[in-house]
C-alpha positions, 0 to 999 in steps of 0.5 A: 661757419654755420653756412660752410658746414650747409654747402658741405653737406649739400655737396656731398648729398649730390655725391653718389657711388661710382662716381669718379674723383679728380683732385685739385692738379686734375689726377683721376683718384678714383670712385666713390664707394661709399658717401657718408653724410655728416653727424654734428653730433657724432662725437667720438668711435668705440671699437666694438669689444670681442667676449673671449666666451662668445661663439665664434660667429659672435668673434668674427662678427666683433672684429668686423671692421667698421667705417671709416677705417682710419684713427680714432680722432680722424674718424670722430671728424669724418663722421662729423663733418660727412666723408667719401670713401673711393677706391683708388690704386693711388693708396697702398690699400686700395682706399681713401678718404675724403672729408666733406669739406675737401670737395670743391665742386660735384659737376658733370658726373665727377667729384672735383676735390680742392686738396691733392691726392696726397692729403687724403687720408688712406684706408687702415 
């Protein structure tokens, strides 16, 4: 397991944006926007806490919303094992995820994916 977790990470590491996206049937996803390399230790995502006294600069600043913008569970995984966030017009808002290990191969410019489009996570 060990071995699989080496070749995801160097995989995503030959990820950069703006790169497009292809998944497994050959659909264009869409670009990369943002590569995030794994944590092993990444454990779990705590949504940051607004003080109802602070300032308004500290309020909006606390509802800013964090990588990835996706389920507790979900996002504890993302930021374990590595992800891709690409912009696509495939997903309602405008976003998808992909986990290092959904990447097959990175060639020729293009992130080839070994899942359809429709087994990326989308945006929240």
């Amino acid at each position: 397991m060990k071995q699989q977790g080496t070749e995801q990470q160097a995989a995503i590491s030959r990820v950069t944006t703006g790169m497009r996206v292809i998944d497994t049937a050959g659909v264009d996803v869409g670009t990369v926007d943002l590569v995030q390399r794994g944590d092993p230790n990444a454990v779990t995502v705590q949504a940051p806490t607004a003080d109802p006294g602070g300032s308004l600069d500290e309020l909006i600043e606390s509802a800013a919303v964090e990588e990835p913008d996706v389920p507790a569970d979900l996002a504890a995984r993302l930021l374990r094992t590595g992800y891709l966030k690409v912009s696509t017009e495939l997903a309602r808002t405008g976003a998808v995820y992909v986990l290092a290990d959904q990447i097959a191969a990175v060639t020729d410019g293009q992130v080839r994916l070994g899942v359809g489009v429709g087994d990326l996570p989308p945006e929240e």
